[in-house]
C-alpha positions, 0 to 999 in steps of 0.5 A: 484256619490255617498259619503261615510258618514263617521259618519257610518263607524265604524272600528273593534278594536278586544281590544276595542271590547273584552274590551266592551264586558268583560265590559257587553256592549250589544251593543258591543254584538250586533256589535260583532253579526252583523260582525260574525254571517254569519261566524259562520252560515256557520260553524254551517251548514256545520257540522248539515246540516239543516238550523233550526238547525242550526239557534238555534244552532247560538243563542245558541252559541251567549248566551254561547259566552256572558256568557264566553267572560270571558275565551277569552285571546287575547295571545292564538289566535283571537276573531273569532277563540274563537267564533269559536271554541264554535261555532263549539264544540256546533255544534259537539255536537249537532250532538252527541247528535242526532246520540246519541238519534237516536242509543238509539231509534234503539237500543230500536226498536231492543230490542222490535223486535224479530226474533225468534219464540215464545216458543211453551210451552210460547205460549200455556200458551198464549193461556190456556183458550182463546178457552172456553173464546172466545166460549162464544161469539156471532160469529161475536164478535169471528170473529172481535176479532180474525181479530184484536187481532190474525190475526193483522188487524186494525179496518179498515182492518176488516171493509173492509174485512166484509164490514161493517161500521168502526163504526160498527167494533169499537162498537163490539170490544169495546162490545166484549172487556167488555163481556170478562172483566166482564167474567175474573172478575167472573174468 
């Protein structure tokens, strides 16, 4: 059989709470986190969805409850609807935030993306003393740079289609790239 201690009870009065808190008890604060936090947890999750978002957003929202307790008017409805409500407007704006970054991210992807081919008179501009510019070089320097700077191979790639050691691909292309500097500076 079990007994009750009594001396561990506590009993809820949201006045005297509210009262504490607007005092700066932080143990008031504390009891206040013990009571809502699983509540305003759940709420917060539902709307974001992922667990670690969500557990920031709940410390989030303990500060800036602590910071407006202020602004609470019994008159205008209960604590838990207050709490709640900054709760649920973090949460909200957390996920406008996230699909706002994430849109601006697609957008950017968007831009840098295009469809359409390439003028042809732009391209030949490209391309205005390249030929002479790459004669100059040993065949296999010609060879990887045209795999990795025309065809779009990584340096990998070409190392396994000339069956060659990657440290070989990356020391020519490197050797290659400052041939072809020093020859653009005497240009």
């Amino acid at each position: 059989m079990s007994t009750l201690d009594n001396s561990s009870v506590t009993i809820w009065n949201e006045q005297e709470a509210v009262a504490q808190l607007l005092a700066g008890d932080t143990a008031a604060f504390s009891r206040l986190y013990d009571r809502y936090s699983g509540a305003l947890y759940g709420l917060i999750l539902s709307i974001v969805e992922h667990e670690a978002d969500a557990e920031n957003l709940l410390q989030d929202a303990f500060v800036k409850i602590w910071r407006n307790i202020k602004y609470f008017d019994p008159e205008k409805g209960r604590l838990f609807t207050f709490l709640a409500t900054i709760a649920r407007r973090m949460a909200l704006d957390f996920i406008r935030s996230a699909y706002k970054s994430n849109q601006k991210m697609i957008q950017s992807t968007d831009a840098a993306v295009s469809v359409e081919a390439p003028n042809s008179e732009i391209a030949k501009v490209d391309f205005i003393g390249m030929e002479s510019l790459l004669s100059k070089l040993k065949p296999e320097q010609r060879e990887i740079i045209d795999l990795i700077y025309f065809q779009g191979l990584t340096q990998q790639e070409v190392s396994d289609a000339l069956q060659l050691p990657l440290g070989t691909v990356k020391s020519r292309c490197r050797t290659t790239l400052l041939h072809l500097r020093t020859v653009l500076e005497v240009n």
